[in-house]
Structures are given as C-alpha cells and as structure tokens.
mmCIF file as Biopython writes it, N, C-alpha, C and O atoms, coordinates in Angstrom:
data_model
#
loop_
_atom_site.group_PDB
_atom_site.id
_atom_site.type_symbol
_atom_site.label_atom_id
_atom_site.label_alt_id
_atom_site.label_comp_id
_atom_site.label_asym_id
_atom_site.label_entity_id
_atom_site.label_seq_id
_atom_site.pdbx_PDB_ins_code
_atom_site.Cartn_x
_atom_site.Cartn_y
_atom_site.Cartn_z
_atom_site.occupancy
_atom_site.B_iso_or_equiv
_atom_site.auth_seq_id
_atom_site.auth_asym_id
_atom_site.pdbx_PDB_model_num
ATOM 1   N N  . UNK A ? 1  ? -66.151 -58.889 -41.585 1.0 0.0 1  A 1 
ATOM 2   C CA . UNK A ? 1  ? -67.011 -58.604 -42.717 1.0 0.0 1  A 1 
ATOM 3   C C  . UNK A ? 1  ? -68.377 -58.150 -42.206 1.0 0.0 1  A 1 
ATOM 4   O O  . UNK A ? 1  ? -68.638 -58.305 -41.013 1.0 0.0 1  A 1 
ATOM 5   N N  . UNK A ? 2  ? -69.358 -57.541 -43.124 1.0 0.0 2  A 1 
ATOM 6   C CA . UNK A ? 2  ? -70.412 -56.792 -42.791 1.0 0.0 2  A 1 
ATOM 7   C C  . UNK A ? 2  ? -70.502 -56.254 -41.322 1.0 0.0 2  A 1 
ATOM 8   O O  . UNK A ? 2  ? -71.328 -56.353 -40.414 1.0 0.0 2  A 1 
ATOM 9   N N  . UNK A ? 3  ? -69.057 -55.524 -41.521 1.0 0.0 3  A 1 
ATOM 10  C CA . UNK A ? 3  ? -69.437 -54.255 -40.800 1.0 0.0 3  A 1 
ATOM 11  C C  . UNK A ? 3  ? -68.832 -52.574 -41.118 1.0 0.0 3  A 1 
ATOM 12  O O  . UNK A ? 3  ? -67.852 -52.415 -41.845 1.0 0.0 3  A 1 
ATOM 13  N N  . UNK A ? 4  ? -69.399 -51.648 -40.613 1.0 0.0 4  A 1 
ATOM 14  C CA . UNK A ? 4  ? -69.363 -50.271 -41.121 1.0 0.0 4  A 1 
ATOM 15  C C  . UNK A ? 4  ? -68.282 -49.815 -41.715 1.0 0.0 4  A 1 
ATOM 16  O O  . UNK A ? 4  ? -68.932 -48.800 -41.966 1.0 0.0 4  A 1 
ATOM 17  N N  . UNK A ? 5  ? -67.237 -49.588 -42.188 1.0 0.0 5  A 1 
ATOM 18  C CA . UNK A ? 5  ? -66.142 -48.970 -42.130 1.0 0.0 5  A 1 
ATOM 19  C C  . UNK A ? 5  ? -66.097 -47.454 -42.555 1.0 0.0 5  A 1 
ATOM 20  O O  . UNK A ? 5  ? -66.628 -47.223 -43.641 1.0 0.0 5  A 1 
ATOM 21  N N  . UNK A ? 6  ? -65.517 -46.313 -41.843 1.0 0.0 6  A 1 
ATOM 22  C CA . UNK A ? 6  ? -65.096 -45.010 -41.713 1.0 0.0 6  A 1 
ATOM 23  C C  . UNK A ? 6  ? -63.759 -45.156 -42.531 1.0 0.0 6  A 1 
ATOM 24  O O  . UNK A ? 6  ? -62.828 -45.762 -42.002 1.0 0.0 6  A 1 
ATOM 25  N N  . UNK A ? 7  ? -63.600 -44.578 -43.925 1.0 0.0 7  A 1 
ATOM 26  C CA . UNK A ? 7  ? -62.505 -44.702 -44.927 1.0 0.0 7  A 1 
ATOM 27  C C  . UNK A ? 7  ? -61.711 -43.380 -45.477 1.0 0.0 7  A 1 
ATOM 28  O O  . UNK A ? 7  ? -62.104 -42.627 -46.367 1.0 0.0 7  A 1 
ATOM 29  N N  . UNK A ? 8  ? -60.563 -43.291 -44.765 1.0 0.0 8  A 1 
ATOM 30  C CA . UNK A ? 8  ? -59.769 -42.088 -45.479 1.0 0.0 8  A 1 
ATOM 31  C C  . UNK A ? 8  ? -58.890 -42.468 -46.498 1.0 0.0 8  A 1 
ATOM 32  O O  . UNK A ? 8  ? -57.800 -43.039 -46.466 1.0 0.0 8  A 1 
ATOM 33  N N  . UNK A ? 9  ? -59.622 -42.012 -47.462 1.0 0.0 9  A 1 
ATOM 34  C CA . UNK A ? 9  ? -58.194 -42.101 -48.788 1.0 0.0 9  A 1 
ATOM 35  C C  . UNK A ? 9  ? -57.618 -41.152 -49.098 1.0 0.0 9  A 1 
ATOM 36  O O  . UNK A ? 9  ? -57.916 -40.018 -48.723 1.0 0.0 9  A 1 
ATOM 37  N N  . UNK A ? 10 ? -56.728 -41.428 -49.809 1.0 0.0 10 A 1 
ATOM 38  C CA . UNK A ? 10 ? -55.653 -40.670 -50.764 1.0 0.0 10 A 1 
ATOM 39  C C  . UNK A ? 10 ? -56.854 -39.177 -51.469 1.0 0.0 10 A 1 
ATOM 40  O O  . UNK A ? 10 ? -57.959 -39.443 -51.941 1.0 0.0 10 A 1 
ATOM 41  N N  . UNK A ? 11 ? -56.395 -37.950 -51.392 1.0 0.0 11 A 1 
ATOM 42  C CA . UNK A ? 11 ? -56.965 -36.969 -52.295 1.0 0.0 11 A 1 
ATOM 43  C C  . UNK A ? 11 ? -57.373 -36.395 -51.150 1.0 0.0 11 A 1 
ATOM 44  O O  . UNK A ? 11 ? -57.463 -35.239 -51.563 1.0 0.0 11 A 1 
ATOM 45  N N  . UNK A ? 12 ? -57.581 -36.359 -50.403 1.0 0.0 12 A 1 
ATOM 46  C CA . UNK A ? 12 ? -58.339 -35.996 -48.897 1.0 0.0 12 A 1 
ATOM 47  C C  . UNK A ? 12 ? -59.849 -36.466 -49.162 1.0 0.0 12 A 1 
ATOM 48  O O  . UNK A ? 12 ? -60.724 -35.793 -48.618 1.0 0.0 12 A 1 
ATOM 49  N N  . UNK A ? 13 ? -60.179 -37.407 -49.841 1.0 0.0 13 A 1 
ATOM 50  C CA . UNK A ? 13 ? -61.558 -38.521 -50.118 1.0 0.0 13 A 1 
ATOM 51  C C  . UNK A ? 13 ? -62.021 -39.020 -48.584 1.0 0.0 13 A 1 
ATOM 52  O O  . UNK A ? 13 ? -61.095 -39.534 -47.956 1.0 0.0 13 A 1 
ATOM 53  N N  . UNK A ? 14 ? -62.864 -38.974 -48.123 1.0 0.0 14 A 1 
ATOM 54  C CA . UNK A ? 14 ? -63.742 -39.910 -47.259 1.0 0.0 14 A 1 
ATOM 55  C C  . UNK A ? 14 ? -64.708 -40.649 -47.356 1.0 0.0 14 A 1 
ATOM 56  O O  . UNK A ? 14 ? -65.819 -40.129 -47.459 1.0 0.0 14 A 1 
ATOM 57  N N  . UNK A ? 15 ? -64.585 -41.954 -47.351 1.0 0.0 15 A 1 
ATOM 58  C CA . UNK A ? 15 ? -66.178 -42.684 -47.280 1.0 0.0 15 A 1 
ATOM 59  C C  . UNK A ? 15 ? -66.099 -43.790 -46.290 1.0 0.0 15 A 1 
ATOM 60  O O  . UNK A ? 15 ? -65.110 -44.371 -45.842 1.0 0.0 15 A 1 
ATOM 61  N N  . UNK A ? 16 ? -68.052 -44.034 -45.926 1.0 0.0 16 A 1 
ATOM 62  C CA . UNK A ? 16 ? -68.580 -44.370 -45.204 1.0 0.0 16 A 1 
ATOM 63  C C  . UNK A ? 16 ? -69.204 -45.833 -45.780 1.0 0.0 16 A 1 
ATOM 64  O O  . UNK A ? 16 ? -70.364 -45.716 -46.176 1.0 0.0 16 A 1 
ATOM 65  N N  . UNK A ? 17 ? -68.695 -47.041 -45.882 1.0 0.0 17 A 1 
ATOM 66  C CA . UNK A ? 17 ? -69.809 -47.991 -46.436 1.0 0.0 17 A 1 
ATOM 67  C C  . UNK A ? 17 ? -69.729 -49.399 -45.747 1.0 0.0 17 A 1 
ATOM 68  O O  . UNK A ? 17 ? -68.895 -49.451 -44.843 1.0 0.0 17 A 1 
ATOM 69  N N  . UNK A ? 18 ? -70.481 -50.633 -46.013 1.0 0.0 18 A 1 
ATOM 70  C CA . UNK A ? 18 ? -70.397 -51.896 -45.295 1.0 0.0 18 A 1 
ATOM 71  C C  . UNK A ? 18 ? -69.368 -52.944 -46.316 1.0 0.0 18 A 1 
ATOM 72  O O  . UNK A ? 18 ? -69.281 -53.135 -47.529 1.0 0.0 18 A 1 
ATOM 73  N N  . UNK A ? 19 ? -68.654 -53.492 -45.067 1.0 0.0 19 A 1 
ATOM 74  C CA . UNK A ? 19 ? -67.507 -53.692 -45.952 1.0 0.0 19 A 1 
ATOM 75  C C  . UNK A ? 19 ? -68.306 -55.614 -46.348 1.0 0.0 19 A 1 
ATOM 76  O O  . UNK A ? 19 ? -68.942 -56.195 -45.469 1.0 0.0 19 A 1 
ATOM 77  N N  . UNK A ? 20 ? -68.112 -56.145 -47.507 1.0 0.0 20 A 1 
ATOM 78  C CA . UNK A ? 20 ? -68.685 -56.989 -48.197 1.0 0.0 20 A 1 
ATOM 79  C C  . UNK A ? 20 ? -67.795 -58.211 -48.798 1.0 0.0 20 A 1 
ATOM 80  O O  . UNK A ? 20 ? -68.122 -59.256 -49.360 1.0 0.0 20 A 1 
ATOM 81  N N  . UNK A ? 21 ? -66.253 -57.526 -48.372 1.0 0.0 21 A 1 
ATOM 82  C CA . UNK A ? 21 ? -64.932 -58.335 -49.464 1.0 0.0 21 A 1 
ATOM 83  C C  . UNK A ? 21 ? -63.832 -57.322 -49.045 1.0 0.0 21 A 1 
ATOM 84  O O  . UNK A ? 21 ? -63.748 -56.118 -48.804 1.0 0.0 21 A 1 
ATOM 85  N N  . UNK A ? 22 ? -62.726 -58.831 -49.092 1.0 0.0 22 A 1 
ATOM 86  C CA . UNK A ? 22 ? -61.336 -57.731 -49.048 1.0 0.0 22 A 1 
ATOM 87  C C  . UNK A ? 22 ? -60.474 -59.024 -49.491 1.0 0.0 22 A 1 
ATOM 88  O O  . UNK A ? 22 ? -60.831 -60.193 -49.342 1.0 0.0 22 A 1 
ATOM 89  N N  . UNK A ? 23 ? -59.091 -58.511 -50.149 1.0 0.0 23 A 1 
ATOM 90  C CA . UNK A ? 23 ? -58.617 -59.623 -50.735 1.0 0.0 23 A 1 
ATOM 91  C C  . UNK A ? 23 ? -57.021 -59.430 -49.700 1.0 0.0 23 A 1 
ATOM 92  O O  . UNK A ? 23 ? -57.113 -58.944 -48.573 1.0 0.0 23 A 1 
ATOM 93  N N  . UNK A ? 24 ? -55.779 -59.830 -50.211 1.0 0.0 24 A 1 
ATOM 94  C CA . UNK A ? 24 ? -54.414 -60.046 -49.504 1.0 0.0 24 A 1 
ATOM 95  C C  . UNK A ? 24 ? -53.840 -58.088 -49.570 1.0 0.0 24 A 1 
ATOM 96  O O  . UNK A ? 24 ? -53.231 -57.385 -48.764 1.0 0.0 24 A 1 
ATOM 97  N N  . UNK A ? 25 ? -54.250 -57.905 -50.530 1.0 0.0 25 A 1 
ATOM 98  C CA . UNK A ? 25 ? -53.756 -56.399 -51.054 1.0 0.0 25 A 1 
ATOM 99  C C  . UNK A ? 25 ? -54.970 -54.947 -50.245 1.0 0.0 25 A 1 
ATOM 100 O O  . UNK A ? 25 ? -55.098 -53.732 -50.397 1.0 0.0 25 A 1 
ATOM 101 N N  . UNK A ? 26 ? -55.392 -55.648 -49.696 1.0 0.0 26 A 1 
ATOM 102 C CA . UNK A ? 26 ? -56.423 -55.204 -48.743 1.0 0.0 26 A 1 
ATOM 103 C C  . UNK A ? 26 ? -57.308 -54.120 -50.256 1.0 0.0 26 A 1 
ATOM 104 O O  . UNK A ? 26 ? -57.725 -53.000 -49.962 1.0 0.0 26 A 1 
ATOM 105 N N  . UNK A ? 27 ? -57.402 -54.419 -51.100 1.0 0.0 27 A 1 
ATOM 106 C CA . UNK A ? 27 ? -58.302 -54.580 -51.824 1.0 0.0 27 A 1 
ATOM 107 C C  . UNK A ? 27 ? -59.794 -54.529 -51.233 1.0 0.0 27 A 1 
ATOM 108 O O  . UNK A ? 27 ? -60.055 -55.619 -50.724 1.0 0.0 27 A 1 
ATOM 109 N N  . UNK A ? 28 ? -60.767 -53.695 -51.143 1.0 0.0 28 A 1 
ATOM 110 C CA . UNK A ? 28 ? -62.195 -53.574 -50.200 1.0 0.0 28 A 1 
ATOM 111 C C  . UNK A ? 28 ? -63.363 -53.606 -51.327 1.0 0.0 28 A 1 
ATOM 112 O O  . UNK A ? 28 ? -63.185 -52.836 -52.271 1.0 0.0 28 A 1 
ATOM 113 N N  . UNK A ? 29 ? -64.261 -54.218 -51.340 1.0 0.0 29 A 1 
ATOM 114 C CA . UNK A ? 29 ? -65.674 -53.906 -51.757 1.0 0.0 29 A 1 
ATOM 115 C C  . UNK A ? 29 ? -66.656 -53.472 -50.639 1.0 0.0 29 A 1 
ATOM 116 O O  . UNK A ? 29 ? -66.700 -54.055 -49.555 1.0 0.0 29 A 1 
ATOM 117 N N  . UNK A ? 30 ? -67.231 -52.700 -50.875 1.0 0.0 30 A 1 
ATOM 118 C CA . UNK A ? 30 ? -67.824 -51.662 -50.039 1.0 0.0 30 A 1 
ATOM 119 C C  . UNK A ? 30 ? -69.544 -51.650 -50.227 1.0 0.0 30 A 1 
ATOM 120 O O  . UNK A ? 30 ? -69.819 -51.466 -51.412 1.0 0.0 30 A 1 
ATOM 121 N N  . UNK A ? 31 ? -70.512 -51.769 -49.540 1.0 0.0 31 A 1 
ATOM 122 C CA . UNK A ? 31 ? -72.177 -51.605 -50.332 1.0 0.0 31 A 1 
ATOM 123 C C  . UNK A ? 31 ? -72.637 -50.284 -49.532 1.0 0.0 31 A 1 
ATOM 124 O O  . UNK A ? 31 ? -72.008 -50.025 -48.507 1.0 0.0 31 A 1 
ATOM 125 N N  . UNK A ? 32 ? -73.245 -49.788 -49.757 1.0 0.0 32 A 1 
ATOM 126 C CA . UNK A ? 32 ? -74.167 -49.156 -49.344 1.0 0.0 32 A 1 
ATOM 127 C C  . UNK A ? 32 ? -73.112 -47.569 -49.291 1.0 0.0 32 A 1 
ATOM 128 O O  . UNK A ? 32 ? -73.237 -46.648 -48.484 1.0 0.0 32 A 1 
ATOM 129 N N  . UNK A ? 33 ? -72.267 -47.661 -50.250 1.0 0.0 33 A 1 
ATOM 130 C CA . UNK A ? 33 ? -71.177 -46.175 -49.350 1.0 0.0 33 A 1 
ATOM 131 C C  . UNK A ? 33 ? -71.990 -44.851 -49.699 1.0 0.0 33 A 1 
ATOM 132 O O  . UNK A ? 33 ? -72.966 -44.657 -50.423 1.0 0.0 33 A 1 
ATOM 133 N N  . UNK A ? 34 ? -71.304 -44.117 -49.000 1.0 0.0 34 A 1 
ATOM 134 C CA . UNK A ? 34 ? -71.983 -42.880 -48.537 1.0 0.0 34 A 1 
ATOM 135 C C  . UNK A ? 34 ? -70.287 -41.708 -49.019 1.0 0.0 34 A 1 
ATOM 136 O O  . UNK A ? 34 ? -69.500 -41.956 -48.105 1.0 0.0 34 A 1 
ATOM 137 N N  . UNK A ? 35 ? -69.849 -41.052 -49.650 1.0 0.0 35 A 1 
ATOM 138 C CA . UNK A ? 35 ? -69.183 -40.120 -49.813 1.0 0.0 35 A 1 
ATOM 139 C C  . UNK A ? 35 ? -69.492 -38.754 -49.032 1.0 0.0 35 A 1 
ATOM 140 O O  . UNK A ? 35 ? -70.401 -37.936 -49.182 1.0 0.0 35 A 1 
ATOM 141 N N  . UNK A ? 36 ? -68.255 -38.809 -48.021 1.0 0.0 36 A 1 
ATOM 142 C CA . UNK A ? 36 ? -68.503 -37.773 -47.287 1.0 0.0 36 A 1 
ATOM 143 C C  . UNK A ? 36 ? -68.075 -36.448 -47.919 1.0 0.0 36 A 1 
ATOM 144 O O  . UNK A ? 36 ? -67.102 -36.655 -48.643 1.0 0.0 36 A 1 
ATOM 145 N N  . UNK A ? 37 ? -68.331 -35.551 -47.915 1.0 0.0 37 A 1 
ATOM 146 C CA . UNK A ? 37 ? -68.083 -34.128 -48.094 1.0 0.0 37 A 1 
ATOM 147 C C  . UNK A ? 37 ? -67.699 -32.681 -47.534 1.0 0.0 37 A 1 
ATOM 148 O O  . UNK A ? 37 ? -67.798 -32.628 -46.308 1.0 0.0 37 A 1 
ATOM 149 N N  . UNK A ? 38 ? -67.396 -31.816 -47.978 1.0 0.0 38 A 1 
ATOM 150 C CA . UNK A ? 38 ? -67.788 -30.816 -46.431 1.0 0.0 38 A 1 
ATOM 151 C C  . UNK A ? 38 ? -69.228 -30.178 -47.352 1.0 0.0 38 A 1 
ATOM 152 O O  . UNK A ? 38 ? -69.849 -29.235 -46.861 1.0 0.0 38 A 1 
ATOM 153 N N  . UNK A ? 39 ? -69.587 -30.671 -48.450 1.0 0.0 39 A 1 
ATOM 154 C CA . UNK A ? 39 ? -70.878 -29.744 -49.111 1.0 0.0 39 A 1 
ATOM 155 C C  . UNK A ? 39 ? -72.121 -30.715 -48.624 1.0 0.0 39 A 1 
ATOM 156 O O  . UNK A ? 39 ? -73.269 -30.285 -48.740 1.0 0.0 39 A 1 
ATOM 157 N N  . UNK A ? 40 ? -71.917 -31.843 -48.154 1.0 0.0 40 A 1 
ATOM 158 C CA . UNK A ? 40 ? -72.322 -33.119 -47.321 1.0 0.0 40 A 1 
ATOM 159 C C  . UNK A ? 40 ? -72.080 -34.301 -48.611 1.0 0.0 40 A 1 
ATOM 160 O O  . UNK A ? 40 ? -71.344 -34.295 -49.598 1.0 0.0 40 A 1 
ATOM 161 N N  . UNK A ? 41 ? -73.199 -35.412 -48.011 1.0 0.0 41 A 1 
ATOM 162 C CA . UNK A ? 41 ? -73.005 -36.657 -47.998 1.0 0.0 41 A 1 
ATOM 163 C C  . UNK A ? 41 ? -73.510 -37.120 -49.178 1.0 0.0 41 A 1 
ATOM 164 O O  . UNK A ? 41 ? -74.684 -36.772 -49.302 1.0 0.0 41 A 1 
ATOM 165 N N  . UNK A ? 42 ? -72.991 -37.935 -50.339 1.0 0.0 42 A 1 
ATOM 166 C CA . UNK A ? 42 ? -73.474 -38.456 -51.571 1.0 0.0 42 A 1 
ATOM 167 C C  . UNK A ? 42 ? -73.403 -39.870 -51.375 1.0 0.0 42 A 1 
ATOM 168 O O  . UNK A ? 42 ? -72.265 -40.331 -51.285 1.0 0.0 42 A 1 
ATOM 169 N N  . UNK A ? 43 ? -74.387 -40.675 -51.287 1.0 0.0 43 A 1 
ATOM 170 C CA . UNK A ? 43 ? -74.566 -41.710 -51.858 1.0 0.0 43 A 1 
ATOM 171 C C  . UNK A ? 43 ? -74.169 -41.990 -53.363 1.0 0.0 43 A 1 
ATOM 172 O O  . UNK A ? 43 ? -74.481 -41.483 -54.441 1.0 0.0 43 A 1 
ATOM 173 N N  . UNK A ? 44 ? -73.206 -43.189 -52.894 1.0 0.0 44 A 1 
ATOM 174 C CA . UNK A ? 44 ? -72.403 -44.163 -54.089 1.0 0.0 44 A 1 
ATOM 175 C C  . UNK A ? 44 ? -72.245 -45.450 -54.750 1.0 0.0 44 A 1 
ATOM 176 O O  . UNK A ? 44 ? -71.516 -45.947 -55.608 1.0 0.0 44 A 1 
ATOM 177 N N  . UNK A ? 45 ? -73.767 -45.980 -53.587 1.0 0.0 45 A 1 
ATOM 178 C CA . UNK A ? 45 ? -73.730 -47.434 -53.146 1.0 0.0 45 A 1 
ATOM 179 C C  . UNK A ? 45 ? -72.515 -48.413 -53.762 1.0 0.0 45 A 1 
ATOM 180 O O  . UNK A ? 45 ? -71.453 -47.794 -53.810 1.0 0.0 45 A 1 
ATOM 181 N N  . UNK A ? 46 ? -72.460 -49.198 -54.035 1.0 0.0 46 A 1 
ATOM 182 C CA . UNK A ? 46 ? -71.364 -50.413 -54.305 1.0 0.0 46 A 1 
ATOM 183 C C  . UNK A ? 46 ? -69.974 -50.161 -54.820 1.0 0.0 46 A 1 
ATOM 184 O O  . UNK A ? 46 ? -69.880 -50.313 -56.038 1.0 0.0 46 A 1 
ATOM 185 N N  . UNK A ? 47 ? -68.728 -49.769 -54.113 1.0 0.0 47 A 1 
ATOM 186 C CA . UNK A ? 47 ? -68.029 -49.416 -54.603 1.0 0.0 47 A 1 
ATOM 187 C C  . UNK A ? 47 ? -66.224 -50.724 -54.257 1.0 0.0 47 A 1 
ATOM 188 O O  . UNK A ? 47 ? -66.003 -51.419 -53.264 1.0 0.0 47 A 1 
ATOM 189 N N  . UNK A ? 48 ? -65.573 -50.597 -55.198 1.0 0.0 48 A 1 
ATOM 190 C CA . UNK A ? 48 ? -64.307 -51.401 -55.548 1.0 0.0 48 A 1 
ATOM 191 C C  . UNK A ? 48 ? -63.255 -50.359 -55.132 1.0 0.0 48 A 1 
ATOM 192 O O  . UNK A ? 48 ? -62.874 -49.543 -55.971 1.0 0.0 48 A 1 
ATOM 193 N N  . UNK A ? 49 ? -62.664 -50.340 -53.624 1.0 0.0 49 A 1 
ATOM 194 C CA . UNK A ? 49 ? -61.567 -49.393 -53.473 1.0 0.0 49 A 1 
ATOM 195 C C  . UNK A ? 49 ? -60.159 -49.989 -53.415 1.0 0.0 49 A 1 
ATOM 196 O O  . UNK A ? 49 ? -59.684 -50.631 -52.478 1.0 0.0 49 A 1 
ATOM 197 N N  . UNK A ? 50 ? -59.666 -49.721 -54.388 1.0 0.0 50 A 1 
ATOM 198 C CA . UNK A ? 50 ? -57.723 -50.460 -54.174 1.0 0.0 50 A 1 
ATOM 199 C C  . UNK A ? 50 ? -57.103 -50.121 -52.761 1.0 0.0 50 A 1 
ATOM 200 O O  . UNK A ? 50 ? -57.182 -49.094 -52.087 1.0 0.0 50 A 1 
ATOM 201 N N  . UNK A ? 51 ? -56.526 -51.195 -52.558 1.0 0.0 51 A 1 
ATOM 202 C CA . UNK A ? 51 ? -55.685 -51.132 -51.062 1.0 0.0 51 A 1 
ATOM 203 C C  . UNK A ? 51 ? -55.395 -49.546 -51.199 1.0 0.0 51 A 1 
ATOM 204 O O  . UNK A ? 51 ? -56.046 -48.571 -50.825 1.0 0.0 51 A 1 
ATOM 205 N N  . UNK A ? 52 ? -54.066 -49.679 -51.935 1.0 0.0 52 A 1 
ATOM 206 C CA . UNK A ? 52 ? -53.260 -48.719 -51.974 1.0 0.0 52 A 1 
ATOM 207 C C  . UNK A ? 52 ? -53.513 -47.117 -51.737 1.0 0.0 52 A 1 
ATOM 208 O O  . UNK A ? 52 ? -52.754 -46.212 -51.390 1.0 0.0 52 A 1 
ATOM 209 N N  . UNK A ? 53 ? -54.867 -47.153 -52.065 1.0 0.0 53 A 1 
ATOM 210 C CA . UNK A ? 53 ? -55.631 -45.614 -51.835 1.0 0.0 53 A 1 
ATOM 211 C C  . UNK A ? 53 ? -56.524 -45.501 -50.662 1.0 0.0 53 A 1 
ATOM 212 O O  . UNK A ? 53 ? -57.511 -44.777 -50.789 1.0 0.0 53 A 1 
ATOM 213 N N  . UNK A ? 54 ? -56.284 -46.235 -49.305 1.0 0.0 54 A 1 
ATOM 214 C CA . UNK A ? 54 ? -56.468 -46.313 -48.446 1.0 0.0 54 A 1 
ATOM 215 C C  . UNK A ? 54 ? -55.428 -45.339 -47.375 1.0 0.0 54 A 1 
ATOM 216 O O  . UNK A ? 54 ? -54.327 -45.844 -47.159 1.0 0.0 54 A 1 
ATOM 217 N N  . UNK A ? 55 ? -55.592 -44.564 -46.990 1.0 0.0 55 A 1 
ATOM 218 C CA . UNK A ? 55 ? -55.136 -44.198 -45.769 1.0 0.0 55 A 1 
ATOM 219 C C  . UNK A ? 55 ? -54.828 -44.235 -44.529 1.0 0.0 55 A 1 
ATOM 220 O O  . UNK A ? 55 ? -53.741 -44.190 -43.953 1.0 0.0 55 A 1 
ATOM 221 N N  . UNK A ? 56 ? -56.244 -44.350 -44.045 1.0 0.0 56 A 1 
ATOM 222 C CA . UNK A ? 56 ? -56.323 -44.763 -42.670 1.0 0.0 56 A 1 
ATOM 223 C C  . UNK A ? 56 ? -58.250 -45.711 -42.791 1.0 0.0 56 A 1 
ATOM 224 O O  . UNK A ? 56 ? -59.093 -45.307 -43.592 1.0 0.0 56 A 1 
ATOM 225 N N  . UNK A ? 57 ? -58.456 -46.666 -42.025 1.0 0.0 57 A 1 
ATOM 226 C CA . UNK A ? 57 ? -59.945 -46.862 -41.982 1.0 0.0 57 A 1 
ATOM 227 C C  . UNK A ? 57 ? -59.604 -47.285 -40.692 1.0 0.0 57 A 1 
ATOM 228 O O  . UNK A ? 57 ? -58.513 -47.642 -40.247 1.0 0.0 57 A 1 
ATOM 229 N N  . UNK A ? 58 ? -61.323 -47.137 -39.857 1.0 0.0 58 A 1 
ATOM 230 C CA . UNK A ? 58 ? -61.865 -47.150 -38.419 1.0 0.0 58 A 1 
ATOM 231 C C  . UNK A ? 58 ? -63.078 -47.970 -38.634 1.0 0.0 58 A 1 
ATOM 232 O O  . UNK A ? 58 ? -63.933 -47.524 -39.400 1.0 0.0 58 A 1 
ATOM 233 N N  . UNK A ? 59 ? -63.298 -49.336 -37.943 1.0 0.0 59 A 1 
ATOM 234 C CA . UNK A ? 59 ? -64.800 -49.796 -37.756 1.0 0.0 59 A 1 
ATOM 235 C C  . UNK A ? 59 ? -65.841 -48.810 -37.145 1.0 0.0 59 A 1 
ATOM 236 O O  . UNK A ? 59 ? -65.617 -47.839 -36.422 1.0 0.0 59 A 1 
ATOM 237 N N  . UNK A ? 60 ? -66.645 -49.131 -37.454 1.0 0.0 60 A 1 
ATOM 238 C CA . UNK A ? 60 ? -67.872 -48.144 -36.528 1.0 0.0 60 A 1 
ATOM 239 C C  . UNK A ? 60 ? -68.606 -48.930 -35.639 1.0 0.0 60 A 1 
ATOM 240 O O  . UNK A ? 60 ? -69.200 -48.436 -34.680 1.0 0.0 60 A 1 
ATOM 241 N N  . UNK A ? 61 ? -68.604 -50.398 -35.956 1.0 0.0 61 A 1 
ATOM 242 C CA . UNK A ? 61 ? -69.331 -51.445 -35.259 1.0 0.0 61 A 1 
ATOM 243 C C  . UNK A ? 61 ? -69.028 -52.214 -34.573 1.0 0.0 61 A 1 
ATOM 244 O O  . UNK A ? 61 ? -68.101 -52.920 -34.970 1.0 0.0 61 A 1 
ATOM 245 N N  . UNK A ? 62 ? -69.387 -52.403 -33.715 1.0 0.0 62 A 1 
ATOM 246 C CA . UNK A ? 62 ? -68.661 -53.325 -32.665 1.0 0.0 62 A 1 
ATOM 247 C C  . UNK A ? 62 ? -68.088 -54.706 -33.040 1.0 0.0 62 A 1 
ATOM 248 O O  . UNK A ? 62 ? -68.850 -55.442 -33.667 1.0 0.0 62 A 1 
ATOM 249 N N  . UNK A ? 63 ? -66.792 -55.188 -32.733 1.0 0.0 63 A 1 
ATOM 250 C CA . UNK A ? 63 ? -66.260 -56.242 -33.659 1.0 0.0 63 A 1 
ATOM 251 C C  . UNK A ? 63 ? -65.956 -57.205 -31.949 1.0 0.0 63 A 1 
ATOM 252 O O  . UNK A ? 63 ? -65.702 -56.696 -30.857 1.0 0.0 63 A 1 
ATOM 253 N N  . UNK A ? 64 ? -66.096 -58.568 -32.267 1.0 0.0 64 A 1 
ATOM 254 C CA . UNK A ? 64 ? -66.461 -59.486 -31.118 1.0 0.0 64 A 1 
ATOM 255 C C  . UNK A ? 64 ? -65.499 -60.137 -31.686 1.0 0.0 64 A 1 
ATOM 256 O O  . UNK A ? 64 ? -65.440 -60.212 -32.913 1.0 0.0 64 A 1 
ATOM 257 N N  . UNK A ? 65 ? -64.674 -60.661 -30.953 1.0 0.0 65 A 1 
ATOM 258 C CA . UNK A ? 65 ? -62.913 -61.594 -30.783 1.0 0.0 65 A 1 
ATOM 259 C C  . UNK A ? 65 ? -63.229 -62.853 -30.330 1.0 0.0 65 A 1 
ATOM 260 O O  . UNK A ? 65 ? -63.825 -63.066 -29.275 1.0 0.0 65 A 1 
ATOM 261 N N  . UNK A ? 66 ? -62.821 -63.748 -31.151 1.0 0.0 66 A 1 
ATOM 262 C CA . UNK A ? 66 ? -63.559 -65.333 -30.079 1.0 0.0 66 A 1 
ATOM 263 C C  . UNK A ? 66 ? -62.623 -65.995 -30.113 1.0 0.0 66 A 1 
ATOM 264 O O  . UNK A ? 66 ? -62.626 -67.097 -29.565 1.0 0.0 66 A 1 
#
C-alpha cells in the first residue's frame, strides 16, 4: 500500500496513481491518479478501479520484503 502503481486497463486506458485500498477481487482505490494519454496527462485524483478492468499493473516504487 501507498505506493505508485503504472495501470493498464481494458480500452487501451492507462493510469498512473497511489494505490490507497485493494480488496480479494483486486478491486483498487487509487489517489492522486494521473490519466495517461498520447494528447498527454489528465489529472483524475481519487479513483475506484474494478479488478476485472485491470490488465496488466507495475509498481514504480521500491517495495521492501521482510
């Protein structure tokens, strides 16, 4: 939790936001997102993304294993 996530969804959609919540259905709440574009970048701040319209996601931040 609170860190970056790089988000490909369904539609050819991309976003950029801090992840805040995730439930069993990988269900994500997202703050600060950023909608990527190729016309560029829209701020969306706080967003509710369903598992299911997830594609692929990548951390951006370094994640520490203990």
């Amino acid at each position: 939790m609170d860190k970056r996530l790089d988000i490909k969804l369904n539609g050819k959609r991309h976003i950029v936001g801090l992840l805040r919540g995730y439930d069993n259905f990988m269900n994500l709440v997202l703050e600060n997102t950023v909608e990527v574009t190729s016309k560029g970048n829209k701020e969306i701040g706080t967003v509710i993304i369903r598992g299911n319209s997830v594609v692929m996601w990548e951390c951006l931040d370094k994640v520490h294993i203990k």
